[in-house]
C-alpha positions as CSV (number, residue, x, y, z in Angstrom):
1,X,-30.4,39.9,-38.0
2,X,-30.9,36.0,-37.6
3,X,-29.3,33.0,-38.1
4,X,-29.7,30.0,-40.5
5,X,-30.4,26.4,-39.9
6,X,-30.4,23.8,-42.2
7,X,-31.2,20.4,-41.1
8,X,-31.2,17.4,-43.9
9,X,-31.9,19.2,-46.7
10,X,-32.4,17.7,-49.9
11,X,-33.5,18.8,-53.5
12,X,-34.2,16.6,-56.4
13,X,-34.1,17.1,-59.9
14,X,-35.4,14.0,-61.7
15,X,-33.4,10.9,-60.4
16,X,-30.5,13.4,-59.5
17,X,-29.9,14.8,-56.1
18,X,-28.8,18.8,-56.5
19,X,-28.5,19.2,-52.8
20,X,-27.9,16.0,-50.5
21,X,-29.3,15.7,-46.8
22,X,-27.1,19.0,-46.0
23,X,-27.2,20.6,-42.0
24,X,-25.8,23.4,-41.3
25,X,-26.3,25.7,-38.0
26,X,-25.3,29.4,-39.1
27,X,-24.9,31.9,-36.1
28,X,-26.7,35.6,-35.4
29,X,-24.5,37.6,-37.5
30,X,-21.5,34.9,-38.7
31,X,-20.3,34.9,-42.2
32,X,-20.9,31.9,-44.0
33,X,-18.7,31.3,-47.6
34,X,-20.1,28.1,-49.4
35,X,-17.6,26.4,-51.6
36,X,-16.9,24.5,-54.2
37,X,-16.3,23.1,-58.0
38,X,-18.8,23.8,-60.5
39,X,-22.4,21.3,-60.1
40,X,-21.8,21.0,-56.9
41,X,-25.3,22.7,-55.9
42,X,-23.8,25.7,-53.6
43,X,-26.3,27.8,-56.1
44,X,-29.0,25.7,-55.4
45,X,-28.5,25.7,-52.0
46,X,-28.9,29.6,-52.0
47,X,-31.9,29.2,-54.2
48,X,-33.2,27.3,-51.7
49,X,-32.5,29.2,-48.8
50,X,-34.0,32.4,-50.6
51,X,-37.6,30.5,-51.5
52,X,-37.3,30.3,-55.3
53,X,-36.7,26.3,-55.0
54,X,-38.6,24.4,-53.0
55,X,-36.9,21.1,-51.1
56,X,-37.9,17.7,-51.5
57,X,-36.8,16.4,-47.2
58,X,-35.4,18.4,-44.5
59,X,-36.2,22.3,-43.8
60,X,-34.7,25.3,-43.7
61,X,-35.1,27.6,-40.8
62,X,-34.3,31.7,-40.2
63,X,-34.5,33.4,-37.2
64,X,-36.3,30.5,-35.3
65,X,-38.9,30.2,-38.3
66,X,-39.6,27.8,-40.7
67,X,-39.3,29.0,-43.8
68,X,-39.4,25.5,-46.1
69,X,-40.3,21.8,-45.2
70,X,-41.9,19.2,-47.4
71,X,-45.6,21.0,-48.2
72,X,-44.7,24.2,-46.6
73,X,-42.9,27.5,-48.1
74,X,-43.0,31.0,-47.4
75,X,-42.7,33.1,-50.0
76,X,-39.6,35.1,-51.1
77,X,-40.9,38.4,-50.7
78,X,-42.1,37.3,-47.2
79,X,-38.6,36.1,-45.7
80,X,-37.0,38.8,-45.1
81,X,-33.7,37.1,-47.7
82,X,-31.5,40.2,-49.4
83,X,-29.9,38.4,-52.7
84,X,-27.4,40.2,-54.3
85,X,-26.6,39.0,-57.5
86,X,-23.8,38.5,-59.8
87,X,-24.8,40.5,-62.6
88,X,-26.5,43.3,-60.4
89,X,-29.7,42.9,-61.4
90,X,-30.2,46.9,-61.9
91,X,-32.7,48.7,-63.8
92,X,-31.2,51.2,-66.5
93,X,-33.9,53.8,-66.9
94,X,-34.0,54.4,-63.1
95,X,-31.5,56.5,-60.6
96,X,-29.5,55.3,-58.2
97,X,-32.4,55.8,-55.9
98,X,-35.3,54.5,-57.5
99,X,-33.2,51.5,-58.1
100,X,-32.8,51.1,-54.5
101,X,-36.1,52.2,-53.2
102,X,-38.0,50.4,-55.8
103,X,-39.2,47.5,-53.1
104,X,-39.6,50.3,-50.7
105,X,-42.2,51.6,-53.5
106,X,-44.0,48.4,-54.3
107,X,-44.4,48.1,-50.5
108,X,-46.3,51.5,-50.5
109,X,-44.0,53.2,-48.3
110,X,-44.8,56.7,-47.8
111,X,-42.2,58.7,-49.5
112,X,-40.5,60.6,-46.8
113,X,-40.1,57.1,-45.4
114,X,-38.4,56.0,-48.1
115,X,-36.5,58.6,-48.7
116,X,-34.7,58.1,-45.4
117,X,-34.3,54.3,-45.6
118,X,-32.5,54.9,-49.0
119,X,-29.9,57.5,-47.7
120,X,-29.4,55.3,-45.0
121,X,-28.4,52.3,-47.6
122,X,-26.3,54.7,-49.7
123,X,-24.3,55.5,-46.5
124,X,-24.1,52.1,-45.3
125,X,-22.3,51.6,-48.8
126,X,-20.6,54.6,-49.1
127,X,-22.6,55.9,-51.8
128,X,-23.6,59.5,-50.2
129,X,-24.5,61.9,-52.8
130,X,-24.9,59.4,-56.2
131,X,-28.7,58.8,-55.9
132,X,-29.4,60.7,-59.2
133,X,-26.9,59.1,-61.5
134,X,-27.9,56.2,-63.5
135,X,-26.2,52.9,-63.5
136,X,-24.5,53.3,-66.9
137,X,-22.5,56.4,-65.4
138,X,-20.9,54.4,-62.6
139,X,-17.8,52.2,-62.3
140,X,-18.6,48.4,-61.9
141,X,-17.5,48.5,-57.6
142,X,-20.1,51.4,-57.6
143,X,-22.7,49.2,-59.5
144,X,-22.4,46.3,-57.2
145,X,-22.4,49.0,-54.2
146,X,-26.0,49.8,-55.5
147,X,-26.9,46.3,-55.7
148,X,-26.0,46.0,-52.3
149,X,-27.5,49.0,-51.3
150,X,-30.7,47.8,-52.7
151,X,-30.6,44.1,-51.1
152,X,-30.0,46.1,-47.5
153,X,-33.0,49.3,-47.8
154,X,-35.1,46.3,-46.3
155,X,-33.5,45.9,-43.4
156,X,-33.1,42.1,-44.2
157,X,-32.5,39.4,-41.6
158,X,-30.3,37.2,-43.9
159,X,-28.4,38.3,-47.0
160,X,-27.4,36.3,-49.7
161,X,-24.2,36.9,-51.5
162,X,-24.1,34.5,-55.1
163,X,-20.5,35.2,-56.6
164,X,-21.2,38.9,-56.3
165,X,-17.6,39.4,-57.6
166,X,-17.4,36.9,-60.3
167,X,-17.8,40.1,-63.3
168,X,-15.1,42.0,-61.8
169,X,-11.5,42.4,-62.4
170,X,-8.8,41.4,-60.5
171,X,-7.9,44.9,-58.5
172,X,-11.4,45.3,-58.1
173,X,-12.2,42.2,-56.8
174,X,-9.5,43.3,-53.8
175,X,-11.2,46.7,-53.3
176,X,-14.9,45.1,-53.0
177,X,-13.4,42.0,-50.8
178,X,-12.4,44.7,-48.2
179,X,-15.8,46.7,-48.8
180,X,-17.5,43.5,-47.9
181,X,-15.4,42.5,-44.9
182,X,-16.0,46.3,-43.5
183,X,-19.6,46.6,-44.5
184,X,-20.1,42.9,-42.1
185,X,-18.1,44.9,-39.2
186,X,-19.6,47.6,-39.3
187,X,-23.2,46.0,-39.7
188,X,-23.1,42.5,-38.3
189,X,-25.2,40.9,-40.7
190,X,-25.5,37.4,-40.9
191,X,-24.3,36.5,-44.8
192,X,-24.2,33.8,-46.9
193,X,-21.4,34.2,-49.8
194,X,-21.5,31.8,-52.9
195,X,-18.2,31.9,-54.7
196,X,-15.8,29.5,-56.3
197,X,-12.9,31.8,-55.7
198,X,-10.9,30.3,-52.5
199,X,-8.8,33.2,-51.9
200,X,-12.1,35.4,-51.6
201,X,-13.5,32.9,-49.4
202,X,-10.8,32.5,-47.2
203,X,-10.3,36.3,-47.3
204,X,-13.8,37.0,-46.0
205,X,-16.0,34.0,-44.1
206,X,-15.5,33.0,-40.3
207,X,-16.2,29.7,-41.9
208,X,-16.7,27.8,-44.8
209,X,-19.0,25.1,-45.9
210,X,-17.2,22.8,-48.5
211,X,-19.6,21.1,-50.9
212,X,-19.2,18.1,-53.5
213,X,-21.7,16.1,-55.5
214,X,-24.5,17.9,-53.7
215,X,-23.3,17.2,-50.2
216,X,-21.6,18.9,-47.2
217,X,-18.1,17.6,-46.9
218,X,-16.7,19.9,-44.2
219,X,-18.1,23.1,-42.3
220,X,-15.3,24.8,-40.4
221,X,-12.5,27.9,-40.2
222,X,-10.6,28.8,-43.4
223,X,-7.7,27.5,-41.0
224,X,-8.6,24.2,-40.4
225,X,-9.6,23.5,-43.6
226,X,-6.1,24.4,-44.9
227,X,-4.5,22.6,-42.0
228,X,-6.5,19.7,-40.9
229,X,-8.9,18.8,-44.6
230,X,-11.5,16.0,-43.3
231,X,-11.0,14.2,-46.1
232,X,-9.1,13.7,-49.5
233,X,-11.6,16.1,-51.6
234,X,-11.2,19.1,-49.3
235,X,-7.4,18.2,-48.9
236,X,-6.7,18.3,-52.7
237,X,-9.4,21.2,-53.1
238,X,-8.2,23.9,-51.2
239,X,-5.0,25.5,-51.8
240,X,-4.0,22.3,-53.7
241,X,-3.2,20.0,-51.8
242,X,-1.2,17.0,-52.6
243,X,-3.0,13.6,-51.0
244,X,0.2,11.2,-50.8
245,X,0.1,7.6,-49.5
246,X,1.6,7.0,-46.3
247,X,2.3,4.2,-43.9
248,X,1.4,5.6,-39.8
249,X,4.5,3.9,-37.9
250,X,3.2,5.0,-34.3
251,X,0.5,7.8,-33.4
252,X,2.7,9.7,-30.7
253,X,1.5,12.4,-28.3
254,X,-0.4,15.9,-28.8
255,X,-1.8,14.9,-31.9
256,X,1.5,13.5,-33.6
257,X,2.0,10.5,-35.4
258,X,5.4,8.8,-36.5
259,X,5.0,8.3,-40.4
260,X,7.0,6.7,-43.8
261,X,5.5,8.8,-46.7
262,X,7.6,8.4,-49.9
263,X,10.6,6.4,-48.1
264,X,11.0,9.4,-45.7
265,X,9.9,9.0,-41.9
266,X,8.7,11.9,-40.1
267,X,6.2,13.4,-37.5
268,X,3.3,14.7,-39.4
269,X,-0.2,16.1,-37.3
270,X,-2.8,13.8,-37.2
271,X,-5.8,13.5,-35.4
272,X,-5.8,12.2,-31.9
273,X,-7.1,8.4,-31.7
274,X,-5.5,7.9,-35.4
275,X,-4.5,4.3,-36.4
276,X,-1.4,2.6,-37.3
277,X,-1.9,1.4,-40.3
278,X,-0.3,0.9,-44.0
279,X,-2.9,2.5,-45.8
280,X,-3.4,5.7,-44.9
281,X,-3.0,9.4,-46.7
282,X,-1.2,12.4,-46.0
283,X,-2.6,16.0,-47.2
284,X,1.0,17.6,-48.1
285,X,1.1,21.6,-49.3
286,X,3.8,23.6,-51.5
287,X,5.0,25.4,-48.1
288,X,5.8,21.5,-47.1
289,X,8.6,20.9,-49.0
290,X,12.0,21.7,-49.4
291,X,13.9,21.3,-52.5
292,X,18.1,20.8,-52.2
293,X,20.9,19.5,-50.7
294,X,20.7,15.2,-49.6
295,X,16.9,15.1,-49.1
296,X,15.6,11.8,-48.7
297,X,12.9,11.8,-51.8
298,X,13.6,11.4,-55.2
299,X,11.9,13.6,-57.8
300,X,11.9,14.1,-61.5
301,X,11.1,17.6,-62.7
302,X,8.4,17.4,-65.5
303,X,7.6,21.4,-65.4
304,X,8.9,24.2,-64.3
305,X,7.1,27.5,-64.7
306,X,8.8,30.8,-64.0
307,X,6.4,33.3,-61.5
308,X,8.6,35.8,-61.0
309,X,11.2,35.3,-58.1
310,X,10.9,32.0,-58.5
311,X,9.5,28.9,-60.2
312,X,6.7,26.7,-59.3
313,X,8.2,23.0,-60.2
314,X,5.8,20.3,-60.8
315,X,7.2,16.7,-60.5
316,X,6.5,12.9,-59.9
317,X,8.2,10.8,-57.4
318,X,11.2,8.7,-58.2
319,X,9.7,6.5,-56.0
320,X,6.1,6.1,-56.8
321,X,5.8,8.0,-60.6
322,X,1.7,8.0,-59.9
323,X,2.6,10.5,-57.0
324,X,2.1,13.9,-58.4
325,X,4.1,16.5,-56.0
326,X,4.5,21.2,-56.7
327,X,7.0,23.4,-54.7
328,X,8.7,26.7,-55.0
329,X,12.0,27.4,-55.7
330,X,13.3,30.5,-54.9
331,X,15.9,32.5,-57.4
332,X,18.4,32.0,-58.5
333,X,18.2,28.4,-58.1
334,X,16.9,26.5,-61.2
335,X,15.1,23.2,-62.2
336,X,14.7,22.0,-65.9
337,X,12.5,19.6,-67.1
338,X,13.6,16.2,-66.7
339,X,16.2,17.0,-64.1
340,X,16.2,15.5,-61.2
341,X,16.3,16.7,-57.7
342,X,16.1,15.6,-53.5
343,X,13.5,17.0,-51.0
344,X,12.1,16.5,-47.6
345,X,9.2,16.9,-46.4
346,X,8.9,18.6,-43.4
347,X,5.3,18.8,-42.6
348,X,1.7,17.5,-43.3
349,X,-1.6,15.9,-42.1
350,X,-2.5,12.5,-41.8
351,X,-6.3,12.7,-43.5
352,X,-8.5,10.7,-41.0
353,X,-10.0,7.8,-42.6
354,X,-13.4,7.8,-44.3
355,X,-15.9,7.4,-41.5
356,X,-13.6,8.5,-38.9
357,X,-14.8,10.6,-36.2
């Protein structure tokens, strides 16, 4: 087990910067869930972490060694990395088994060796008892069981998860997200987890490293990326946020400030030290809002899509049309496009300026 360190890493691809001058300090055993839209170079970041890219600045250290700097790599196979891919990566013709052993083989381990390191795997995984059957006669959790299996038989310091769940269907996914949360329990491993899937990443990391454009936006707990985004990316990318304008009135006590967002003044969170000032924004979420009665916002409904117990109801500001706001209404109240309706808002986060500390 080890941990990671990144410190100013950087990898070029022509004129265009895949990965830009990320750090990143990964403790002995965390869980690590790197995030973000497509392009924005959380796979190459993993390929660069596992040795089959090398970096143009910065380097990348495991356990206390360097593993990559400008002129230097270790190998792959030498880095003690698991990767466990997204499409399994397993070989048809072979067992359960062999599959997993097969490094263990190349290595020139003697057999009874091997033999024991592979039941080990299988039990880490749950998998007593399959190492005969062949890939084609399991279920697709039991496949990617095997991949992990596989990625663990050499007792790895680091493992590498890229979207490991991405072929999976929905009620699988859930079964596998609590297979990996109890195989990181029970094992302690220190993991890195590409996905795109927030839920999964929120479900799973102790913290999560939000990337954009190449670069490292914000490292921190699934919490205080929901509640306190750093800036107006991670604020409208995670759980979608809505980034409104807002005038800070007075920055009060215990990280409070007194604000006008939308014609409405309230006390919304903020960070201690923030501002007055006209031009700031405010990170708002569904949860936020309350739709009825003599609110003091304006809204005009321009969809409204039934979920089941409710409706999700997407609408503009009466005030401010370029203001896109979303809320739930519960049955067996009803909003039809066009209508028009009053909220409040009655919480949010002031986003801290670009820059700020």
């Amino acid at each position: 087990m080890a941990g990671l360190k990144l410190e100013n890493v950087t990898k070029t691809f022509g004129d265009h910067d895949a990965v830009s001058n990320v750090s990143m300090n990964v403790a002995n055993g965390e869980f690590v869930a790197v995030l973000g839209p497509s392009g924005c170079g959380k796979t190459t970041l993993l390929r660069l972490v596992a040795g089959f890219e090398q970096l143009n600045a910065g380097q990348i250290i495991v356990g206390g060694e360097v593993m990559s700097a400008p002129g230097q790599s270790v190998p792959p196979e030498l880095r003690r990395v698991g990767i466990v891919f997204q499409n399994y990566a397993l070989w048809p013709h072979m067992t359960v088994a062999e599959n997993v052993g097969y490094s263990l083989k190349v290595a020139k381990v003697d057999r009874a060796t091997r033999e024991k390191r592979v039941a080990d795997a299988l039990a880490l995984v749950d998998l007593q008892g399959y190492g005969d059957r062949r890939p084609a006669n399991l279920s697709g959790g039991q496949r990617q069981r095997v991949a992990l299996a596989r990625c663990l038989v050499s007792a790895p310091s680091l493992v590498l998860f890229d979207e490991p769940l991405a072929n999976l269907d929905v009620h699988l996914r859930a079964a596998m997200e609590d297979e990996f949360a109890a195989f990181h329990k029970r094992t302690g491993t220190t993991i890195i987890y590409i996905t795109h899937d927030q839920a999964e990443a929120m479900a799973l990391a102790d913290r999560i490293a939000v990337m954009d454009r190449g670069r490292l936006i914000q490292f921190a707990t699934p919490r205080e990326l929901y509640e306190e985004p750093a800036t107006e990316m991670v604020a409208s990318f995670i759980a979608q946020g809505m980034v409104v304008p807002c005038e800070v009135l007075s920055n009060e006590t215990n990280g409070r400030c007194r604000v006008r967002v939308l014609g409405q003044e309230a006390e919304f969170r903020c960070r201690k030290g923030q501002g007055v000032t006209a031009d700031a924004k405010v990170c708002i979420r569904s949860a936020d809002i309350s739709a009825g009665g003599d609110g003091p916002i304006g809204v005009i409904v321009r969809r409204s899509v039934y979920k089941g117990g409710g409706s999700r109801i997407e609408a503009v500001a009466k005030a401010d049309e370029s203001v896109d706001l979303h809320f739930e209404l519960a049955d067996p109240h009803r909003l039809e496009e066009g209508a028009t309706a009053r909220i409040s808002i009655g919480s949010g986060w002031v986003i801290p300026a670009e820059g700020a500390a």
